[in-house]
C-alpha positions in Angstrom: 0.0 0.0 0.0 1.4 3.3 -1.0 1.2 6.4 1.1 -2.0 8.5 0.3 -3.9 5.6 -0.9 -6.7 3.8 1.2 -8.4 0.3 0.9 -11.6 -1.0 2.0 -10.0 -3.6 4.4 -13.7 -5.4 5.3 -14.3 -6.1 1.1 -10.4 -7.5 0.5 -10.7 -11.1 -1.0 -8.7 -13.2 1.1 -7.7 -16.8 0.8 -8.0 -18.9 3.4 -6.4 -21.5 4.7 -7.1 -24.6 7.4 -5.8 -23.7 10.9 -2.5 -26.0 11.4 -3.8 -29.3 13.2 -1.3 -28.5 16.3 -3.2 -25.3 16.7 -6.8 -26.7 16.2 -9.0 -27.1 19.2 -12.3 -28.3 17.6 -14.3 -27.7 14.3 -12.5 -26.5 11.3 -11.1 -23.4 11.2 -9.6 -22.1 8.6 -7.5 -17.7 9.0 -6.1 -15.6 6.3 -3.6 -12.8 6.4 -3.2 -10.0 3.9 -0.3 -7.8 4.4 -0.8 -4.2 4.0 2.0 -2.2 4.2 4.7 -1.6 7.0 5.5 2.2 8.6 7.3 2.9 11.8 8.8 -0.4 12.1 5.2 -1.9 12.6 3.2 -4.7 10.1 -0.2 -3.2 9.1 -2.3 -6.4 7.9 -6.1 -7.8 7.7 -6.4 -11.0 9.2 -9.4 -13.1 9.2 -10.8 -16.4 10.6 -13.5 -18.8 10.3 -15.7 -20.2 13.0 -14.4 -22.7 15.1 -11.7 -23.0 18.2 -7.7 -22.6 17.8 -4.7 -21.7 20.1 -2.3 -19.3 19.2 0.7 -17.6 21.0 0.0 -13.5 20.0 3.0 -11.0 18.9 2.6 -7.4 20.3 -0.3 -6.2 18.5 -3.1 -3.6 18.2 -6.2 -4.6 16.2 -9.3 -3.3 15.6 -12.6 -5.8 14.6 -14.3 -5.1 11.6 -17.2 -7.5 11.7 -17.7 -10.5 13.7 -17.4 -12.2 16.9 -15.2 -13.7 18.8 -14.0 -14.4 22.8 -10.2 -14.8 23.5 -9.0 -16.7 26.2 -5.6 -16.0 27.7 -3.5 -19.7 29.6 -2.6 -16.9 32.0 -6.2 -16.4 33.4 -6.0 -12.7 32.5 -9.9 -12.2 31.7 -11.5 -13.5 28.7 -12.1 -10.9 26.1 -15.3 -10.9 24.3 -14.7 -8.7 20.3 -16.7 -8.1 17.9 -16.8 -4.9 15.2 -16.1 -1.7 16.6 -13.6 -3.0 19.8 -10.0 -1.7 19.5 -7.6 -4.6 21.3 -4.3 -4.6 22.8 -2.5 -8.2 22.9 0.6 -8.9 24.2 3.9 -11.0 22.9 4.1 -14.0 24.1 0.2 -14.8 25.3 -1.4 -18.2 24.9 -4.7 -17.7 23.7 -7.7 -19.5 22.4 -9.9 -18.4 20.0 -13.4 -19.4 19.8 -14.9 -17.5 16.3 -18.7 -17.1 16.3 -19.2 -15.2 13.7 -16.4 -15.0 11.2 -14.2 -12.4 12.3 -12.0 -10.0 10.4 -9.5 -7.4 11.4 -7.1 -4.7 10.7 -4.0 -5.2 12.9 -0.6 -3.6 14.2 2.4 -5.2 14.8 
């Protein structure tokens, strides 16, 4: 993406893929991951996943949902967070999570 541009992240075609096995908790998941562009030494991406339940272990990141649902679970019992479109989120590196997708969910991230 070039600077003075846009792009309407929520209509981007994205292919996606089946969740590794080793990170599938149940049902059949399948995320996609478009890269955007980079600035400031961060990754500027849409990511997008399918319903169903996988674990993950997060990079720094700032995202923002642009449709769906989801609830993230953190292995350190920090509390559950429940997303959907509008919520901003802050993760941190290094947090186990689980993902439980409702809805599919899409969003535009910083990393």
């Amino acid at each position: 993406m070039k600077p003075n541009t846009s792009i309407r992240a929520s209509a981007l075609d994205l292919d996606t893929q089946p969740v590794a096995p080793d990170q599938t908790v149940s049902g059949q998941p399948r995320t996609a991951v478009h890269t955007l562009t980079e600035f400031g030494g961060l990754e500027v991406g849409v990511w997008e996943m399918t319903p169903g339940v996988m674990s993950d272990v997060e990079s720094d990141e700032v995202f923002v949902v642009l449709s769906g649902s989801a609830t993230v679970e953190f292995a350190d019992e920090s509390e559950s967070l429940h997303v959907q479109a509008g919520d901003v989120v802050r993760l941190a590196a290094g947090a186990s999570t689980v993902w439980t997708v409702t809805e599919t969910i899409r969003k535009v991230y910083l990393a």
